[in-house]
C-alpha positions as CSV (number, residue, x, y, z in Angstrom):
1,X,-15.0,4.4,-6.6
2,X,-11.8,6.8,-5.4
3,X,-8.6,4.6,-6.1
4,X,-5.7,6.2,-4.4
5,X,-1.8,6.0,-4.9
6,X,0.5,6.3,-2.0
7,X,4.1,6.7,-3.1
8,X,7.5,6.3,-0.5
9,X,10.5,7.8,-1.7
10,X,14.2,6.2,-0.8
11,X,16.6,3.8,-2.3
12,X,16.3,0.1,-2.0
13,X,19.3,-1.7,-0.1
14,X,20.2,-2.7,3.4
15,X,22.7,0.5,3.9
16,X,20.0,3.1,3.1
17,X,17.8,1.6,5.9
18,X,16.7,3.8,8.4
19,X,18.0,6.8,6.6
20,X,16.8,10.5,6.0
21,X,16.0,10.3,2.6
22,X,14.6,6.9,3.2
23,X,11.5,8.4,5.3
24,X,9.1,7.5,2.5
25,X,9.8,4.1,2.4
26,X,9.3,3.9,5.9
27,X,6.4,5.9,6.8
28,X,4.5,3.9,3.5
29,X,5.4,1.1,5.3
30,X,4.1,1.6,8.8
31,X,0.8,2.8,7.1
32,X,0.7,-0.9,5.5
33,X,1.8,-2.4,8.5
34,X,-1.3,-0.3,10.8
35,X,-3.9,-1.4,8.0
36,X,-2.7,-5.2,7.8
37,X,-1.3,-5.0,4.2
38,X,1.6,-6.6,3.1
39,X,4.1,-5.8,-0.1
40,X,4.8,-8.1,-2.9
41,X,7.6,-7.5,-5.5
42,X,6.0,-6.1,-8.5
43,X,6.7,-4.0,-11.5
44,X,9.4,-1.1,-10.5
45,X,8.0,-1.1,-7.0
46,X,7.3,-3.2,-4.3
47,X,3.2,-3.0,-4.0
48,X,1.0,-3.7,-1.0
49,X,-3.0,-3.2,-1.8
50,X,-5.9,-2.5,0.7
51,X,-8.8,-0.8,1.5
52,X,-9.1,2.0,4.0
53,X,-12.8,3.1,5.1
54,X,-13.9,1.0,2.0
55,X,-11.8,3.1,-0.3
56,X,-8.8,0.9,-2.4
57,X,-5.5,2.1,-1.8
58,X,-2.4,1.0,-3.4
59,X,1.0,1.8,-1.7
60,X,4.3,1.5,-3.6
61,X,8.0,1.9,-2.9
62,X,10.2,1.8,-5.8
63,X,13.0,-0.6,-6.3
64,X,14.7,1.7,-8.6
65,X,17.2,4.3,-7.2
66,X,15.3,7.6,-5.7
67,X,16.3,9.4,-8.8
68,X,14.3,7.4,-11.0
69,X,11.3,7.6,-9.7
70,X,9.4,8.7,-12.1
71,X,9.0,5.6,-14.2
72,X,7.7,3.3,-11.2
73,X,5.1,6.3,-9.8
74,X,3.6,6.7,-13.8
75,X,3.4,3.0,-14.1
76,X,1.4,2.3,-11.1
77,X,-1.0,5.6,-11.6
78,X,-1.4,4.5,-15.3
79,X,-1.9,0.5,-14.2
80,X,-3.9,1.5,-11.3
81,X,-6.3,4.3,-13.1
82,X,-5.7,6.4,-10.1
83,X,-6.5,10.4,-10.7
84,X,-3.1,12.4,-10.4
85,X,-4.6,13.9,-7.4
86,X,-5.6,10.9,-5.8
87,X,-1.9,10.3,-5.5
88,X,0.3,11.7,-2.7
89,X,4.8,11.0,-2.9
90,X,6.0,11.1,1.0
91,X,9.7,12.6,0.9
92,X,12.1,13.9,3.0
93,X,12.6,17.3,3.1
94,X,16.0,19.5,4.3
95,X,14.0,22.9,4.0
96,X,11.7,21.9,6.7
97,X,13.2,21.2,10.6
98,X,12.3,18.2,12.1
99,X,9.5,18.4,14.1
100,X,7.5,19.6,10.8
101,X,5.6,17.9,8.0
102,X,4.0,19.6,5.0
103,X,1.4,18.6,2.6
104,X,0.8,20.6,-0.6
105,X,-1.6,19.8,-3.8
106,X,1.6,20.9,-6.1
107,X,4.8,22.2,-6.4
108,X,8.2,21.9,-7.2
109,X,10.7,19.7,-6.9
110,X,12.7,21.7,-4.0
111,X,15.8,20.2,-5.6
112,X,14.9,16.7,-4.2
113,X,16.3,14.3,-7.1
114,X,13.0,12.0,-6.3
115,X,10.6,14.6,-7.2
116,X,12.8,16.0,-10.0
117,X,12.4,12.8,-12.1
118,X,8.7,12.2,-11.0
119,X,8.2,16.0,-12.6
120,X,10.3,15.0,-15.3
121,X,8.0,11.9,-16.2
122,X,4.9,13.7,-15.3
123,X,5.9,16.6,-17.4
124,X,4.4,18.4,-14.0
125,X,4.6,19.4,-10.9
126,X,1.4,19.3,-10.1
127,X,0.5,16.3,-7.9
128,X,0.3,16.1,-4.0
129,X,3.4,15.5,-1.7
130,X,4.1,15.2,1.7
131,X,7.2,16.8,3.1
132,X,8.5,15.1,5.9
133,X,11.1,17.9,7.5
134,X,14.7,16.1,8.3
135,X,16.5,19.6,9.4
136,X,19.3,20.9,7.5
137,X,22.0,20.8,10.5
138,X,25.1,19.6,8.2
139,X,28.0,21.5,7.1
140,X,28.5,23.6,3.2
141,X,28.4,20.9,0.9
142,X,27.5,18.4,2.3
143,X,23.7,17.6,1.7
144,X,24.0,14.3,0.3
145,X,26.2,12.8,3.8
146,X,23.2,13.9,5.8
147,X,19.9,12.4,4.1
148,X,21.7,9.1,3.1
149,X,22.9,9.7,7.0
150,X,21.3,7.4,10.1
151,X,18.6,9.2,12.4
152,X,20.9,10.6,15.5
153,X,19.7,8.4,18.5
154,X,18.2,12.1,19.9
155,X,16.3,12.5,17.0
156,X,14.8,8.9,17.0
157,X,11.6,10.3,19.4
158,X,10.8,12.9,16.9
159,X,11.0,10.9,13.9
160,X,9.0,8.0,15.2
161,X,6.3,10.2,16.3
162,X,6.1,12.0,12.8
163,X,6.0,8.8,10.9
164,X,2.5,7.9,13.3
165,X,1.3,11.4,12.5
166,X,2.1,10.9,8.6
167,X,0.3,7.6,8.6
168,X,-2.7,9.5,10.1
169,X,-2.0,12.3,7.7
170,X,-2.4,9.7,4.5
171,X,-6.0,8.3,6.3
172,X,-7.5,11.8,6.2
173,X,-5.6,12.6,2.8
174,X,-8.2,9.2,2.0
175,X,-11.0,9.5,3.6
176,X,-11.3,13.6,4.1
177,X,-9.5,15.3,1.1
178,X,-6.3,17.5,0.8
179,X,-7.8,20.6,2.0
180,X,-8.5,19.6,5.6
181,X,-5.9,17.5,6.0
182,X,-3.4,20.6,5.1
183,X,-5.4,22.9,7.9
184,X,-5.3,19.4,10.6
185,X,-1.8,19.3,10.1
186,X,0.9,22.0,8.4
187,X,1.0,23.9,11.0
188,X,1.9,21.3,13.7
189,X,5.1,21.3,15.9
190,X,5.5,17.1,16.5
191,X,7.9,16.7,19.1
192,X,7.8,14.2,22.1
């Protein structure tokens, strides 16, 4: 049977809530939340376990800081027996605007400190992600103010609208395969 791994990116503590670079965390945890599943403190991550269209799924966001990723994702792929492939990281992205999302079979970090030290672990960049676009409207130099930045109240629509289509995006990621789920949904505009 297909085990599958789905793995929010942010930082754990009350002032990185609702952030950019906390979009993983939150669209992993209104997938939980639609399928009934709750999160435990585990291991590196808190874990919440289900089944979706009979399939086991195991969701994780790590309690270590974004940058050290790599440890908890390993762990729980290694614990679980879940096939690299069967895996899919959900991070925010500042090369995509915001109404888009992107899902890729491999790739490179993009300079996202998350995915660096999941490559780094992995020794590869080879493993599905979903790249939730967060814009890139902040001044030279300063990338890190904007995705540990709040969500503008006028972008609030947008985002909360993406996170439902990600959450679908994950169930045919399950139950369909990468393939068609990149042709449903890359080349969507998701605005309100």
């Amino acid at each position: 049977m297909s085990k599958f791994l789905i793995v929010g990116l942010g930082n754990i503590g009350n002032e990185y809530a609702n952030t950019r670079h906390n979009i993983g965390f939150d669209v992993v945890n209104a997938f939980v939340l639609k399928h009934g599943g709750t999160f435990r403190v585990d291991k590196l991550a808190y874990v919440a376990e289900m089944k979706y269209k009979g399939k086991p799924v195991i969701c994780i966001c790590p309690t270590q800081f974004m940058n050290l990723s790599g440890r908890p994702f390993l762990y729980w792929m290694n614990t679980e027996k879940v096939p690299i492939e069967n895996t899919l990281t959900i991070v925010d992205d500042v090369a995509l605007p915001l109404d888009k999302i992107r899902l890729r079979p491999a790739g490179s970090s993009g300079g996202h400190n998350g995915l660096k030290d999941i490559e780094a672990v992995l020794g590869t960049d080879n493993y599905p992600k979903l790249r939730f676009g967060v814009g890139n409207d902040y001044p030279k130099g300063m990338q890190a103010n904007f995705v540990l930045g709040k969500w503008l109240k006028t972008e609030e629509p947008t985002v909360l609208l993406k996170i439902g289509k990600c959450v679908e995006l994950i169930e045919s990621f399950i139950s369909a395969g990468i393939e068609p789920t990149m042709t449903a949904f890359n080349n969507l505009s998701i605005k309100p």
